[in-house]
C-alpha positions, 0 to 999 in steps of 0.5 A: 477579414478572411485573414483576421479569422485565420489568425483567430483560429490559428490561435485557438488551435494553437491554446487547444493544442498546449492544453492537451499537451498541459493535460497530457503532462499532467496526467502522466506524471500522475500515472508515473507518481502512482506506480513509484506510490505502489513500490513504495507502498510495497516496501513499506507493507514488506516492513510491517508486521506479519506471517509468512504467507504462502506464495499465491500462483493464481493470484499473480497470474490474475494480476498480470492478466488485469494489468493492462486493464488496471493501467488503462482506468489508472490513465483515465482517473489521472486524466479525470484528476488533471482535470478536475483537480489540477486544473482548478488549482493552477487557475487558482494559484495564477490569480492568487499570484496576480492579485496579491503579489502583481506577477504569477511567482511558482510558490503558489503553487505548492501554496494552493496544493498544501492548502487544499490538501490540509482538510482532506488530510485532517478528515482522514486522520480524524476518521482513522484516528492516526497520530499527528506524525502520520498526518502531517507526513501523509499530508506531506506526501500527498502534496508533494505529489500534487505539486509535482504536475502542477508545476509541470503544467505551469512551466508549459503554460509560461509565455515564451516556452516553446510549444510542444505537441502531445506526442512529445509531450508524452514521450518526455513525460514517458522517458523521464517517468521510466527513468524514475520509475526503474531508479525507485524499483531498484532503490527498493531491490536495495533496501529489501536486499539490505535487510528492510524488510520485517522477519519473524524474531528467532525465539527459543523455547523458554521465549515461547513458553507464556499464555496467549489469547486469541482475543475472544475467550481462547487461550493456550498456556505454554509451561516451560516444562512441555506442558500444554493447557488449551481453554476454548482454543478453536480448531479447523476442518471442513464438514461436507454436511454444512459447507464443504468449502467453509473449515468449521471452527471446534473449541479446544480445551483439555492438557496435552505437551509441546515443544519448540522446532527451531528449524532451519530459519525464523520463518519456518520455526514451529510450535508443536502442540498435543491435545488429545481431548481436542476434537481435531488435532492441533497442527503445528503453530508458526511464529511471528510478531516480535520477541517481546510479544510473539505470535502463533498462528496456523491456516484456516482451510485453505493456506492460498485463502491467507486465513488465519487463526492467531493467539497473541502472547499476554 
């Protein structure tokens, strides 16, 4: 009697302890997944269209300094997927295989995992009003990353495999993980190096010329001539008397002159505007956008708030 409950508890400790390492696996390849989707959401971010903005020394030193606390709840929302997500879809693709093809097969599982993606998938891409491409690649993605640690879980399940505690569970995971994580950072050193990433169109001042809007009733005409027309352009400054630390918006609109500083790169070239009937003084414009529609910009305030004002060409 006394060994048959051994052998039953033996038995429990053994399932608790592939569990945990089931659970372990899973929640580190998901943590390995989000920090690869972060580089890869950077890159992505750095081919978007956009300014030059300034480099922010309190915001990294605010980021280095939450890391360790920002990993800590990616490691328990991980933990909190595997458990509620993971787990589930293995069980359900288990029983799919059993019931309708007599044998768990491992094409179930990213069966399961696309299935239970697609209303997720096609929820956010109604609210968000993407295109059909965007969805079916965003749905993509997401499955793929959810197949990933159900068919690692499902290997360590299988009868026959070995069993592995969670320490060394973990240290795979965490050898394989660094090994991708550092190939997807260099990758992405690679592609920026190569030239992927968005930069300001290289524009002469006849490209410049044009009206532009800033979509709320301001525009700023720019003739090819030097000549400057602003109608209701806003302009920046602090007033201590109403908010010292909010720049307060003053409508432009008067003749003035401009003219193009190519300077000594795409980011650093500038539009210079002279409105003397204005009520502060327009500083110079940057330039972004593309060369068929360029954009001018300048800071709010502060350029650490990455505030801007933007006038788009017509």
């Amino acid at each position: 009697m006394r060994s048959e409950m051994q052998v039953t508890v033996q038995g429990q400790a053994r399932a608790r302890d592939r569990l945990d390492a089931v659970l372990t696996a899973s929640a580190s390849v998901l943590f390995v997944e989000a920090v690869i989707g972060v580089i890869a959401g950077y890159v992505w971010e750095q081919t978007q269209e956009a300014p030059a903005l300034p480099f922010n020394a309190m915001g990294l030193a605010v980021m280095v300094i939450a890391a360790p606390f920002l990993a800590a709840a990616g490691a328990a929302v991980c933990a909190l997927v595997t458990l509620g997500v993971v787990m589930p879809l293995l069980a359900a693709a288990a029983w799919l295989g059993r019931t309708l093809s007599g044998r768990e097969v491992w094409w179930w599982v990213p069966a399961v995992a696309a299935t239970a993606t697609a209303p997720p998938a096609l929820a956010v891409a109604i609210l968000t009003e993407v295109g059909p491409l965007e969805c079916l690649g965003g749905w993509f993605v997401v499955t793929t990353a959810l197949t990933t640690p159900l068919l690692v879980a499902r290997r360590l399940l299988l009868p026959g495999r070995p069993q592995l505690s969670v320490g060394a569970m973990f240290g795979r995971v965490a050898l394989y993980g660094t090994l991708a994580v550092v190939t997807a950072f260099a990758l992405a050193g690679v592609a920026m190096l190569a030239g992927i990433g968005y930069e300001p169109p290289r524009l002469n001042a006849e490209q410049i010329a044009g009206t532009y809007s800033d979509g709320k009733g301001g525009t700023l005409t720019l003739t090819p001539d030097g000549k400057a027309t602003a109608t209701r352009v806003e302009t920046f400054d602090f007033d201590d008397s109403i908010d010292p630390f909010e720049p307060q918006a003053h409508p432009c609109t008067g003749t003035g002159t401009w003219t193009y500083d190519p300077a000594d790169g795409p980011y650093s070239q500038q539009v210079d505007v002279s409105v003397e009937a204005c009520p502060v003084a327009m500083d110079s414009w940057s330039v972004y956008g593309t060369r068929e529609h360029p954009k001018l910009y300048v800071f709010i305030g502060d350029p650490d708030s990455w505030e801007l004002y933007t006038l788009r060409h017509s």
